[in-house]
Every structure is written in C-alpha cells, then in structure tokens.
mmCIF file of the N, C-alpha and C atoms, coordinates in Angstrom:
data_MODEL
# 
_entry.id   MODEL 
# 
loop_
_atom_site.group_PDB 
_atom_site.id 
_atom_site.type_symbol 
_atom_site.label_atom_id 
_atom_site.label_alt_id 
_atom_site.label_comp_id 
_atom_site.label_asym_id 
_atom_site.label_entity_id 
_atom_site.label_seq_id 
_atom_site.pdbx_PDB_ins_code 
_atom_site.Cartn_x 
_atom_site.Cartn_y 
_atom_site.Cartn_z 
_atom_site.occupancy 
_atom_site.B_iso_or_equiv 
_atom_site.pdbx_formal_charge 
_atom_site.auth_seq_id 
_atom_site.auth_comp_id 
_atom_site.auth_asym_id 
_atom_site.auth_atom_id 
_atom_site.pdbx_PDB_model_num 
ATOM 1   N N  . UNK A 1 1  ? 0.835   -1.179 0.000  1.00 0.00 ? 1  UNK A N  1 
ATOM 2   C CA . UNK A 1 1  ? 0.000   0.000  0.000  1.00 0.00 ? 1  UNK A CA 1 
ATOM 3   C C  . UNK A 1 1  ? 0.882   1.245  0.000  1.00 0.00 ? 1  UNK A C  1 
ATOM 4   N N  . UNK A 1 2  ? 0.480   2.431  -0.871 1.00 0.00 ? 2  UNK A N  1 
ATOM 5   C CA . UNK A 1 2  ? 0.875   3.526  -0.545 1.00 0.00 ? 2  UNK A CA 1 
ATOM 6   C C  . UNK A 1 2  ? 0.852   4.728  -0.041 1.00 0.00 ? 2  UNK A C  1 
ATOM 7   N N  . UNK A 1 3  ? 1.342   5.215  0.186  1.00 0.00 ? 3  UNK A N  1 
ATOM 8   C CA . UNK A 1 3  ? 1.336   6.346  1.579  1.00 0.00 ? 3  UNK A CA 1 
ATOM 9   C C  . UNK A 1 3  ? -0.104  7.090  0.889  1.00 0.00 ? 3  UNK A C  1 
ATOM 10  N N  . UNK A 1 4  ? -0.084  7.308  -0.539 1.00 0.00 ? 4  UNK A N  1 
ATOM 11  C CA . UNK A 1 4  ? -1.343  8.142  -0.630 1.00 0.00 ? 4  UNK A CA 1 
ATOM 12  C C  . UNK A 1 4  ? -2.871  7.100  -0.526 1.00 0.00 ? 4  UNK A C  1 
ATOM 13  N N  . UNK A 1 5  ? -2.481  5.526  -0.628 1.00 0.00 ? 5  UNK A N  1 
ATOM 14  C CA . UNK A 1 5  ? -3.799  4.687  -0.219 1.00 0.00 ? 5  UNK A CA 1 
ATOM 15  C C  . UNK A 1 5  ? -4.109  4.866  1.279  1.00 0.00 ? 5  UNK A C  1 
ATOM 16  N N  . UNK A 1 6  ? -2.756  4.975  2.155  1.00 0.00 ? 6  UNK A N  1 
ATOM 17  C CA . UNK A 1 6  ? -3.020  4.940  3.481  1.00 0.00 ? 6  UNK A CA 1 
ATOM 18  C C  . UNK A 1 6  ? -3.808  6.298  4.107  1.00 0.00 ? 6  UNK A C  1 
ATOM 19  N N  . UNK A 1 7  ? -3.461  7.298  3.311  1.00 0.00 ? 7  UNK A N  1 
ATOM 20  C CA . UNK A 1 7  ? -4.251  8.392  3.603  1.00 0.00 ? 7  UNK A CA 1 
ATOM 21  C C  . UNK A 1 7  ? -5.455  8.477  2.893  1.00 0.00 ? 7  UNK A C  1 
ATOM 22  N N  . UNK A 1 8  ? -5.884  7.702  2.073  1.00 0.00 ? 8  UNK A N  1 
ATOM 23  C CA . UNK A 1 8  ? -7.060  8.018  1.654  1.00 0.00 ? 8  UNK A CA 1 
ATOM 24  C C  . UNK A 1 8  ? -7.995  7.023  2.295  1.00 0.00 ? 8  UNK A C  1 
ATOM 25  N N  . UNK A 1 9  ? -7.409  5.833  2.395  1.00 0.00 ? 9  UNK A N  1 
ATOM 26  C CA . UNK A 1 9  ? -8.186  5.058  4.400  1.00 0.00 ? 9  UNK A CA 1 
ATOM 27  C C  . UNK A 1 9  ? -8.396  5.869  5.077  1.00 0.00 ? 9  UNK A C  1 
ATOM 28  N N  . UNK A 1 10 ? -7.501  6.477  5.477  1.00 0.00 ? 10 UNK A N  1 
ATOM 29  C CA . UNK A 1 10 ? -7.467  7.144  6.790  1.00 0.00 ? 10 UNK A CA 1 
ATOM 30  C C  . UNK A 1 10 ? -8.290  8.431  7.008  1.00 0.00 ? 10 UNK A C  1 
ATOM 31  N N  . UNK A 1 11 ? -9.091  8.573  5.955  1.00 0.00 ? 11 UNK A N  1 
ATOM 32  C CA . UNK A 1 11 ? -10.156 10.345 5.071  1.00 0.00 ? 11 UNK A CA 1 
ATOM 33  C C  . UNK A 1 11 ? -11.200 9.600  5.038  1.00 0.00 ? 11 UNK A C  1 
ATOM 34  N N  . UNK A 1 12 ? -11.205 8.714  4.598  1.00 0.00 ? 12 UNK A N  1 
ATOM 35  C CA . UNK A 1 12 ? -12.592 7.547  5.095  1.00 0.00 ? 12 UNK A CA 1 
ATOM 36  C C  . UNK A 1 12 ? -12.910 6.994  6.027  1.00 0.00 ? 12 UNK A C  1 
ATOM 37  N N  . UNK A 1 13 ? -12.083 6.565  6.696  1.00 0.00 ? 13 UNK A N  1 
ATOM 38  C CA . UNK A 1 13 ? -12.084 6.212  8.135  1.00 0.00 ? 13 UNK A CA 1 
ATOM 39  C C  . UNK A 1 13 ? -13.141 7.423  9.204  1.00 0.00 ? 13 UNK A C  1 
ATOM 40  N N  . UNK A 1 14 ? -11.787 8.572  8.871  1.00 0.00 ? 14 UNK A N  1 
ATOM 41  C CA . UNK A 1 14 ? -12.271 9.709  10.091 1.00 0.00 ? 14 UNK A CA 1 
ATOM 42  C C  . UNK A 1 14 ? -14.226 10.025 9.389  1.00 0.00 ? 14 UNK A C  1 
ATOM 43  N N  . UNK A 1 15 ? -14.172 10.172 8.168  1.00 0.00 ? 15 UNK A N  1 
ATOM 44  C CA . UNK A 1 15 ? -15.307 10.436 7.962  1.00 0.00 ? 15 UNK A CA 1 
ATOM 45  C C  . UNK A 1 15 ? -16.485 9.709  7.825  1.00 0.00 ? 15 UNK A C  1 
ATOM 46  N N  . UNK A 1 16 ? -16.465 8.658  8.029  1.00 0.00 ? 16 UNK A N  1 
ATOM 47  C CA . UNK A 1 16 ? -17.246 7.676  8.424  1.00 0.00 ? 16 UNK A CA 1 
ATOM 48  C C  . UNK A 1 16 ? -17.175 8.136  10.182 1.00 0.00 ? 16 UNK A C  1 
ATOM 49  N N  . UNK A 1 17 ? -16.747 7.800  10.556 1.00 0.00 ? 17 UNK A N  1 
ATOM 50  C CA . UNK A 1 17 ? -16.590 8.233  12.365 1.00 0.00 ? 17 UNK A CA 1 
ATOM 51  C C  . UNK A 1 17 ? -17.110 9.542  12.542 1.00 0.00 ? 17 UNK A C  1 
ATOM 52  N N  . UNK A 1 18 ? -17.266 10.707 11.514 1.00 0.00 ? 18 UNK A N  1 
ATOM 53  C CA . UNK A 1 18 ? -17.659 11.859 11.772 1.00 0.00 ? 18 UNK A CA 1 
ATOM 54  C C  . UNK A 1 18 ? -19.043 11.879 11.843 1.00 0.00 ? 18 UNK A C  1 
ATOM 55  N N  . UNK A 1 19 ? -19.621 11.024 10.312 1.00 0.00 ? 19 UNK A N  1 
ATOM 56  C CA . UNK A 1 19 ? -20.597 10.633 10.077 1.00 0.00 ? 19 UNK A CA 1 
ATOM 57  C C  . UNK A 1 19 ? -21.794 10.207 11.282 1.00 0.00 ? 19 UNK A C  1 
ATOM 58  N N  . UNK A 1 20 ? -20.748 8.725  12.001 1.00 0.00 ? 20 UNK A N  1 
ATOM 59  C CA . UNK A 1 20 ? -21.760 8.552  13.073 1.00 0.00 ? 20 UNK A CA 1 
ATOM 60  C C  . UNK A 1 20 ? -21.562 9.003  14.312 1.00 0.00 ? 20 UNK A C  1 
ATOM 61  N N  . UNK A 1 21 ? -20.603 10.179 14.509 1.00 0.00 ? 21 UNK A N  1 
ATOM 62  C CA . UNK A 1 21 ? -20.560 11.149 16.016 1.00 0.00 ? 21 UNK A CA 1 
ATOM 63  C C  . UNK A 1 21 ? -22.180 12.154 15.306 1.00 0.00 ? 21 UNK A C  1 
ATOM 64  N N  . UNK A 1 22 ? -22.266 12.444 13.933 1.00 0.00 ? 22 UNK A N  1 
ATOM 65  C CA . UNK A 1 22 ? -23.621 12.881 14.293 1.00 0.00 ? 22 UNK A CA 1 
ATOM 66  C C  . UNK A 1 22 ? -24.584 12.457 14.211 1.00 0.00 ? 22 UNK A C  1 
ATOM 67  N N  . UNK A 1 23 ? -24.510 11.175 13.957 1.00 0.00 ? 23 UNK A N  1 
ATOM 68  C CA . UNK A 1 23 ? -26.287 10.866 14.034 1.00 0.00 ? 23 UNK A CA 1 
ATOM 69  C C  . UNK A 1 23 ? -26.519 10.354 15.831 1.00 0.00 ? 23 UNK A C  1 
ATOM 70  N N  . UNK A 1 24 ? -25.334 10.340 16.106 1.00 0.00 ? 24 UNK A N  1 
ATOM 71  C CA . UNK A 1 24 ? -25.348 10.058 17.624 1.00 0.00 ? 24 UNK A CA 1 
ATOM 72  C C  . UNK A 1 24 ? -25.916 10.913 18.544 1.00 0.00 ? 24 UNK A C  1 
ATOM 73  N N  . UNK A 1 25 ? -25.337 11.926 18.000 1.00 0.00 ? 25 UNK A N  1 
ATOM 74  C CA . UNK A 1 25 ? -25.405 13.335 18.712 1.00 0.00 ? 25 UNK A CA 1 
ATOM 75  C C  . UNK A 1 25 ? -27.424 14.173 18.169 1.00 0.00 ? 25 UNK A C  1 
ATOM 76  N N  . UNK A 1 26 ? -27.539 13.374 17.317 1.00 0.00 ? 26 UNK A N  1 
ATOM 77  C CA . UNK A 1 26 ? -28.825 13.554 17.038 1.00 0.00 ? 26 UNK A CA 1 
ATOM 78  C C  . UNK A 1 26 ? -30.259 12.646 17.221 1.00 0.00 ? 26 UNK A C  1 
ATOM 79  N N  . UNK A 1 27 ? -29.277 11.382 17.373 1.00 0.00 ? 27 UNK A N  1 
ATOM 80  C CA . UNK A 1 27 ? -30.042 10.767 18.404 1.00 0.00 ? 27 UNK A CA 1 
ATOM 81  C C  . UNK A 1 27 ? -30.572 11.113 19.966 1.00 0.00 ? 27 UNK A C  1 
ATOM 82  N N  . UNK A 1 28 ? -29.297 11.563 20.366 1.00 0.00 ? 28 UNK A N  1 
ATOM 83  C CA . UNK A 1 28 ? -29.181 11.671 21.656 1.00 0.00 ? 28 UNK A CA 1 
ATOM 84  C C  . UNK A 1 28 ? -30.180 13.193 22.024 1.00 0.00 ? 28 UNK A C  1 
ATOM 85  N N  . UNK A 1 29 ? -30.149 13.851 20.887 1.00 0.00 ? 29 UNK A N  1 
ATOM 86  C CA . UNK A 1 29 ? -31.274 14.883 20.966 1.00 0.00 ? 29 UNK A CA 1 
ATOM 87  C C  . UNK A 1 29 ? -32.668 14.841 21.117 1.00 0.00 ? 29 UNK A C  1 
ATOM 88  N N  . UNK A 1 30 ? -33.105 13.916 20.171 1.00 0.00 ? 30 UNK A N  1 
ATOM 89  C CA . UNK A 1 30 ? -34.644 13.507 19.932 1.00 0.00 ? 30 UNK A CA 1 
ATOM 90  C C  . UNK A 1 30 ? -34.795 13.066 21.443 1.00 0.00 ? 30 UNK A C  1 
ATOM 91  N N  . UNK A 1 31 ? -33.815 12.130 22.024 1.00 0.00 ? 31 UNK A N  1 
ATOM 92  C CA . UNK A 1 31 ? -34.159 11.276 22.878 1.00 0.00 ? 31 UNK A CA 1 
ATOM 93  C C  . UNK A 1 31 ? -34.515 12.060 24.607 1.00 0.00 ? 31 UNK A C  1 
ATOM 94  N N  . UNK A 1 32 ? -33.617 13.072 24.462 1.00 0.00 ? 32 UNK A N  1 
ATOM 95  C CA . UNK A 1 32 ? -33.599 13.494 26.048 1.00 0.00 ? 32 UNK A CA 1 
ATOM 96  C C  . UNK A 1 32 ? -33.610 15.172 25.448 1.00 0.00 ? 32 UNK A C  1 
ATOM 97  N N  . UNK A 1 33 ? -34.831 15.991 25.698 1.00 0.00 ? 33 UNK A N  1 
ATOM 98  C CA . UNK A 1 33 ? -34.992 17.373 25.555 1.00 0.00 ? 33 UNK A CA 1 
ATOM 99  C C  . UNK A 1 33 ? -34.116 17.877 26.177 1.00 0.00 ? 33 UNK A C  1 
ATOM 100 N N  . UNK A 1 34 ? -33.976 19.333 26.004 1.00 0.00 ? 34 UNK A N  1 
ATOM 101 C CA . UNK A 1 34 ? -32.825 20.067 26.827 1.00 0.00 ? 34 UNK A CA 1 
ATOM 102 C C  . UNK A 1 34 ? -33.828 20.659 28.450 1.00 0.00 ? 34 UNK A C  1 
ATOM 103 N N  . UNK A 1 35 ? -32.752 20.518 29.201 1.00 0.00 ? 35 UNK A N  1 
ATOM 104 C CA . UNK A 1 35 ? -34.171 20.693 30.716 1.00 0.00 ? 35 UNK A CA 1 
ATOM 105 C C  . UNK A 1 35 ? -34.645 20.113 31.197 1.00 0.00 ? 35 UNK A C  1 
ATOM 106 N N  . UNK A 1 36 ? -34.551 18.762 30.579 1.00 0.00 ? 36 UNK A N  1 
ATOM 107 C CA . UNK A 1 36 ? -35.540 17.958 31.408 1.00 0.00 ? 36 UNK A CA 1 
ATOM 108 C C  . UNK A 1 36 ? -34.351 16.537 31.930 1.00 0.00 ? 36 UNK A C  1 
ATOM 109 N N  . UNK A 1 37 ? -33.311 17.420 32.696 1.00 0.00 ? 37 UNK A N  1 
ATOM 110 C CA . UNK A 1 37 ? -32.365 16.349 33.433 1.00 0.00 ? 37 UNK A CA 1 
ATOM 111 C C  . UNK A 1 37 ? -32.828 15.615 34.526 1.00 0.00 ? 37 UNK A C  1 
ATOM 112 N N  . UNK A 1 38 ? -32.584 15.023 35.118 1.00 0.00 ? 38 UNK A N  1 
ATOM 113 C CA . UNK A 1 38 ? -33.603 14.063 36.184 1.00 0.00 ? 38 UNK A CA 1 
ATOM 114 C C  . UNK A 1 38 ? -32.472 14.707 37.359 1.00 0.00 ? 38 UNK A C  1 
ATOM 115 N N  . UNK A 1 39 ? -32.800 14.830 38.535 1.00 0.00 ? 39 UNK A N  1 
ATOM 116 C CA . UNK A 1 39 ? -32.129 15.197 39.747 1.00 0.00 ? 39 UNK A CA 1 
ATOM 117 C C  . UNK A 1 39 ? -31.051 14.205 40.124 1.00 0.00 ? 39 UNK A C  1 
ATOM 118 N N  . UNK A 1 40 ? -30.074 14.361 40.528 1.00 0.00 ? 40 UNK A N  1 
ATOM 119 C CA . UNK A 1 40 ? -29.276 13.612 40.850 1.00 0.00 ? 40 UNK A CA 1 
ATOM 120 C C  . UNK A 1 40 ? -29.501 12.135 41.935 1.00 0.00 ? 40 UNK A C  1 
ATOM 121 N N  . UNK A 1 41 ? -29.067 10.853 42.301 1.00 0.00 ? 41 UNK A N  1 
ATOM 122 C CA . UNK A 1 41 ? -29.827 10.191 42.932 1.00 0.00 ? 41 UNK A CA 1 
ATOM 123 C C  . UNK A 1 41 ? -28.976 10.256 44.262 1.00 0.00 ? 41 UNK A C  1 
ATOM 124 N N  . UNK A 1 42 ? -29.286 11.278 45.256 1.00 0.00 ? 42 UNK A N  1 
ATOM 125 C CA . UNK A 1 42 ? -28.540 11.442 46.580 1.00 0.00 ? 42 UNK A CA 1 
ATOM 126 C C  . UNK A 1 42 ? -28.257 10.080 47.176 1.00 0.00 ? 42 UNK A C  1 
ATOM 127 N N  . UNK A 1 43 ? -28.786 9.072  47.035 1.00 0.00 ? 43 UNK A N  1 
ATOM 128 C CA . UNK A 1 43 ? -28.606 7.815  47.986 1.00 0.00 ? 43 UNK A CA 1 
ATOM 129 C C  . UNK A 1 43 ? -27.334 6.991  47.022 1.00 0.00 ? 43 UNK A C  1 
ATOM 130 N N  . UNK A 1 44 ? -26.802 7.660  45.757 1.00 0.00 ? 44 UNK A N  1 
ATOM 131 C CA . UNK A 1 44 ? -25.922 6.575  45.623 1.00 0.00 ? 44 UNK A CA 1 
ATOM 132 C C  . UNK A 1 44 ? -24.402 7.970  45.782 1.00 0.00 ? 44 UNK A C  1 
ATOM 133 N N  . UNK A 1 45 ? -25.034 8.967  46.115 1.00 0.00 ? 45 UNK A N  1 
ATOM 134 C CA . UNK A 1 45 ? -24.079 9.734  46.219 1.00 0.00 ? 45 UNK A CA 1 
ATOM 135 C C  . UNK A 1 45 ? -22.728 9.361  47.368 1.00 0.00 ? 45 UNK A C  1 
ATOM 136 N N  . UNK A 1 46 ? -21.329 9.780  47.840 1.00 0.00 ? 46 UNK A N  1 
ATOM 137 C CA . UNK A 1 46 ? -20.887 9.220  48.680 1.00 0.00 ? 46 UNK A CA 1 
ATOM 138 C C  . UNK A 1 46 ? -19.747 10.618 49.117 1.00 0.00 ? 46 UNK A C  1 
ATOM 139 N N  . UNK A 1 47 ? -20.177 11.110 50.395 1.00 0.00 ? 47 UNK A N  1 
ATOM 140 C CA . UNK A 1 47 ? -19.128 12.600 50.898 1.00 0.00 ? 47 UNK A CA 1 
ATOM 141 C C  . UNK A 1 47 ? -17.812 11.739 51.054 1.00 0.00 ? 47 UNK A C  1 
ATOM 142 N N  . UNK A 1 48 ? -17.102 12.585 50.652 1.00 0.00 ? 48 UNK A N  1 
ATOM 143 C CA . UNK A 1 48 ? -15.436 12.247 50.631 1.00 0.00 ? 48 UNK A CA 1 
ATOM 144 C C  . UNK A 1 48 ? -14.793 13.415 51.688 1.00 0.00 ? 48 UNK A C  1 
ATOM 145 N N  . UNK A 1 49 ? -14.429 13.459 52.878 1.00 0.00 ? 49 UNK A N  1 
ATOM 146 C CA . UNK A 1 49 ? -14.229 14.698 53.464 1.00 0.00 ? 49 UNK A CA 1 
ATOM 147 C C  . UNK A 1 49 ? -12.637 15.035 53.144 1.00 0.00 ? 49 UNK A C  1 
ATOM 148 N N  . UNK A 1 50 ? -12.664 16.368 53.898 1.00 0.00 ? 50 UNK A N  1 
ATOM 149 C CA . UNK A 1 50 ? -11.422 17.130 53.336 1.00 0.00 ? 50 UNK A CA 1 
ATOM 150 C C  . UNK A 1 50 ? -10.186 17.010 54.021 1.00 0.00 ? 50 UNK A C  1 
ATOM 151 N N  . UNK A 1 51 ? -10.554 16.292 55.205 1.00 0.00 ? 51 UNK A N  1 
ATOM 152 C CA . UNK A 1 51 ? -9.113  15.696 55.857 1.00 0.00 ? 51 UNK A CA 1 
ATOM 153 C C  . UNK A 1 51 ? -8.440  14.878 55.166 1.00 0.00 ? 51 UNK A C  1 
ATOM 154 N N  . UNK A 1 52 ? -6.942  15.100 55.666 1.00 0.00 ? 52 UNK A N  1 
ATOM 155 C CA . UNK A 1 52 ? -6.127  13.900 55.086 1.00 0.00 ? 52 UNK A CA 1 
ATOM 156 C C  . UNK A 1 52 ? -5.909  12.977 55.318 1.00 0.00 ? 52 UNK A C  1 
ATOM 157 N N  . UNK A 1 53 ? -5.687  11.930 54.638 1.00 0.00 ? 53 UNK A N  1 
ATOM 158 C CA . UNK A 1 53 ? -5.382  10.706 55.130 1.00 0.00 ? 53 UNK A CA 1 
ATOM 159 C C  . UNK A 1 53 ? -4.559  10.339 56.018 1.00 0.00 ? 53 UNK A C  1 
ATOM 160 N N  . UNK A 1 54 ? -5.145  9.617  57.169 1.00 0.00 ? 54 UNK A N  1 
ATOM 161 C CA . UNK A 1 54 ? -4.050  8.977  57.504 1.00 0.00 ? 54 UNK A CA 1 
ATOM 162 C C  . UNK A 1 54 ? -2.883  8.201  57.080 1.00 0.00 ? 54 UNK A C  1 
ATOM 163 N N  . UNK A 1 55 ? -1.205  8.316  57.123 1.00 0.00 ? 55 UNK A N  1 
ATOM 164 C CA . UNK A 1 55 ? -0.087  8.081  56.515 1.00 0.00 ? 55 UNK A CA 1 
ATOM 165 C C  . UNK A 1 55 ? 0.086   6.573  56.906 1.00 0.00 ? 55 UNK A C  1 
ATOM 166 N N  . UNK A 1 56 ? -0.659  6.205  57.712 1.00 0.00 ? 56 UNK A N  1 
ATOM 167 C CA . UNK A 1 56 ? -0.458  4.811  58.325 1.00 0.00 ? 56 UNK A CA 1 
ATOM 168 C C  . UNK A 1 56 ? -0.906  3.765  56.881 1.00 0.00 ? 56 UNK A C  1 
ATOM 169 N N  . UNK A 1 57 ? -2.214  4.520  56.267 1.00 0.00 ? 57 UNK A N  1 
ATOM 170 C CA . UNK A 1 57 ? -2.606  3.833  55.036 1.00 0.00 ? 57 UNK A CA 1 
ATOM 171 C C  . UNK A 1 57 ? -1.446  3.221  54.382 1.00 0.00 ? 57 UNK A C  1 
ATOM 172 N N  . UNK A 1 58 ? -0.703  4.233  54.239 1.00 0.00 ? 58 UNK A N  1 
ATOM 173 C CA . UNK A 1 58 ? 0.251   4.089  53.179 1.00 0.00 ? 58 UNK A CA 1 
ATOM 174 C C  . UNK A 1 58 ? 1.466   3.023  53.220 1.00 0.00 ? 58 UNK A C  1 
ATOM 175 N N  . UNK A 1 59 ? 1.616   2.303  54.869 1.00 0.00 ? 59 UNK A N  1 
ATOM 176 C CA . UNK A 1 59 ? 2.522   1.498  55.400 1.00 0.00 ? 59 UNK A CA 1 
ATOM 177 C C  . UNK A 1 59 ? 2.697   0.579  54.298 1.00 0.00 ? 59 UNK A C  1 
ATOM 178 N N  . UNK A 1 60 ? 3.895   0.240  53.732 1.00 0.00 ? 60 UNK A N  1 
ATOM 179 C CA . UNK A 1 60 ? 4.162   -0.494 53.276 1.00 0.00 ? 60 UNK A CA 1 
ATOM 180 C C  . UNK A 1 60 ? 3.821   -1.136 51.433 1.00 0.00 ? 60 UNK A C  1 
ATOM 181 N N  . UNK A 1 61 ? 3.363   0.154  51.055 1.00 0.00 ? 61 UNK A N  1 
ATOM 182 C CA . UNK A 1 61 ? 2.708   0.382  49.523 1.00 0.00 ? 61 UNK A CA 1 
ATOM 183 C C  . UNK A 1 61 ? 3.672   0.760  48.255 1.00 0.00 ? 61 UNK A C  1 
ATOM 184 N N  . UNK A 1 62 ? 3.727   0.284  46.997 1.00 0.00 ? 62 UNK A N  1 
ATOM 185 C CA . UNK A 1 62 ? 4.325   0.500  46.511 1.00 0.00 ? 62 UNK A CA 1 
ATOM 186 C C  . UNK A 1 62 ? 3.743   1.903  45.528 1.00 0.00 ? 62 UNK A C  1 
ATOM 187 N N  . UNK A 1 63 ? 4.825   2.111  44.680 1.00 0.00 ? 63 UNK A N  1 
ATOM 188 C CA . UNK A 1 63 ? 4.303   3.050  43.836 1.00 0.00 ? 63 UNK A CA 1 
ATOM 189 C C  . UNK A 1 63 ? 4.185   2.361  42.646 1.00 0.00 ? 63 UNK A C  1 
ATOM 190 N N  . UNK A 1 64 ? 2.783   2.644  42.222 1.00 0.00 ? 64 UNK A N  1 
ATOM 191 C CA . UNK A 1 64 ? 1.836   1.963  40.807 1.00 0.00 ? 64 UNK A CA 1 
ATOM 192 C C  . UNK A 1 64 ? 3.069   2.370  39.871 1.00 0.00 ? 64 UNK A C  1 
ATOM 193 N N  . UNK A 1 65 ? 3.515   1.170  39.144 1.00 0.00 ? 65 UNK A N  1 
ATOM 194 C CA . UNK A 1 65 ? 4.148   2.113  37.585 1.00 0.00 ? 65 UNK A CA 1 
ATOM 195 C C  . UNK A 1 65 ? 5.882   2.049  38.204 1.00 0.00 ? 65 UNK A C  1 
ATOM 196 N N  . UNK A 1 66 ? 6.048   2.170  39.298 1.00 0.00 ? 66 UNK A N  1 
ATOM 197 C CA . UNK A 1 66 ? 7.393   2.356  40.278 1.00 0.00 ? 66 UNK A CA 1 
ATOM 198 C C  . UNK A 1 66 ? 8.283   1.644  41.243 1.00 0.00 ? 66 UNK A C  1 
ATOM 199 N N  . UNK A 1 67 ? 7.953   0.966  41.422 1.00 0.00 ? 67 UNK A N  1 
ATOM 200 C CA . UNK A 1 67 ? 8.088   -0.436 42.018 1.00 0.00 ? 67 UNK A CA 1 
ATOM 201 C C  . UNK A 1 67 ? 8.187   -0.068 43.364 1.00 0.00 ? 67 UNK A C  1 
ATOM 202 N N  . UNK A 1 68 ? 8.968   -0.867 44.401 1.00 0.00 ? 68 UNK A N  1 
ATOM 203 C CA . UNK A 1 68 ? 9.474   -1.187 45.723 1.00 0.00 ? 68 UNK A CA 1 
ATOM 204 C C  . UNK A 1 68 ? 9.999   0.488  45.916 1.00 0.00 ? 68 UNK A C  1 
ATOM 205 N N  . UNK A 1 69 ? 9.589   0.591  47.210 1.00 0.00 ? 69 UNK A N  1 
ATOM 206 C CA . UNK A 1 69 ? 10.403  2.698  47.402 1.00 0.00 ? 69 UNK A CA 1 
ATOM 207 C C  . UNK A 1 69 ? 11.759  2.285  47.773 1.00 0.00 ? 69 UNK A C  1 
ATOM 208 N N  . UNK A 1 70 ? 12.425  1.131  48.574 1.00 0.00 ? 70 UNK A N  1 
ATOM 209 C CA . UNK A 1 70 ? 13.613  0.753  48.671 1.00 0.00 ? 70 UNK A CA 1 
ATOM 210 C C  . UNK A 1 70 ? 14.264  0.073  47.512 1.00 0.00 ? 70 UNK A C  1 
ATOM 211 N N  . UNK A 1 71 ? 13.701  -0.086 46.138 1.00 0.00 ? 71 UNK A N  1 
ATOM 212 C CA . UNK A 1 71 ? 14.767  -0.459 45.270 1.00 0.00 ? 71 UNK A CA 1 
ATOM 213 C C  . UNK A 1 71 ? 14.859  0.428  44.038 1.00 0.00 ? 71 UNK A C  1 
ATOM 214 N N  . UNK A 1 72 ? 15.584  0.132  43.007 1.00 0.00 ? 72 UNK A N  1 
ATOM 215 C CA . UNK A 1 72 ? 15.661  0.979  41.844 1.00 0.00 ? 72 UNK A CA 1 
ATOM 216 C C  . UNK A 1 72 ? 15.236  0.453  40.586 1.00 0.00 ? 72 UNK A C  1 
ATOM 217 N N  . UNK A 1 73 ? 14.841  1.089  40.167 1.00 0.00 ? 73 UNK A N  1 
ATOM 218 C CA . UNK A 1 73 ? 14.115  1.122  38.525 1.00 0.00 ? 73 UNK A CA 1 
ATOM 219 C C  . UNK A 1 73 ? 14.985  0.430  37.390 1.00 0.00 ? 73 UNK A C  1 
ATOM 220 N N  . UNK A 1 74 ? 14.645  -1.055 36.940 1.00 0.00 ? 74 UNK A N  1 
ATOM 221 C CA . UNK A 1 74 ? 15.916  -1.181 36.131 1.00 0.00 ? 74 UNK A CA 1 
ATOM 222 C C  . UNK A 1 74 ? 16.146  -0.757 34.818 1.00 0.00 ? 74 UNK A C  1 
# 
C-alpha cells in the first residue's frame, strides 16, 4: 500500500466516524430534551471529606508504575 492509499483510508475512516458522532449526537437529541435532566440520585451519592489521610494507610505500599520505594528502577 501507498502512503497516498493509506491516507485516503485514513479520510474515510475519520469520515465515516464523523458521520456517526452525528447521528449520535442527534439521536441523543430527539431522545432526552434540553431541561428535562432528572435530579441527581442522593442515595448513591458518597461525601469524601477534606481531611487527610491517615499516613499509616500508606505502610508499606508501593508506587503503581514504580516499584518497591527501597529499590531501583531497572
């Protein structure tokens, strides 16, 4: 294939995808008027307060992505 087939995939591709971001987006219109959002459902809501964590949590945790805090990255 050549670079100008790969771009002309790739002009069809996006526009096909453009295609159905709007009928989506016009679906999603018909379906739910503007205003008429439903209230939030307080009972699955959950307060997170503004204190900090206790550091004790942290006993013995690594860092995601980072390994062991006592060893090194090879």
């Amino acid at each position: 294939m050549s670079l100008q087939d790969d771009l002309n995939a790739v002009r069809r591709n996006l526009d096909e995808l453009t295609r159905k971001v709007e009928q989506l987006e016009k679906k999603a219109a018909r379906q739910k008027p503007e205003g008429s959002a439903a209230p939030p459902d307080r009972s699955r809501m959950v307060t997170v307060p503004d204190t900090p964590y206790d550091n004790a949590l942290w006993t013995d945790t690594d860092d995601e992505g980072l390994g062991a805090r006592d060893r090194h990255a090879p």
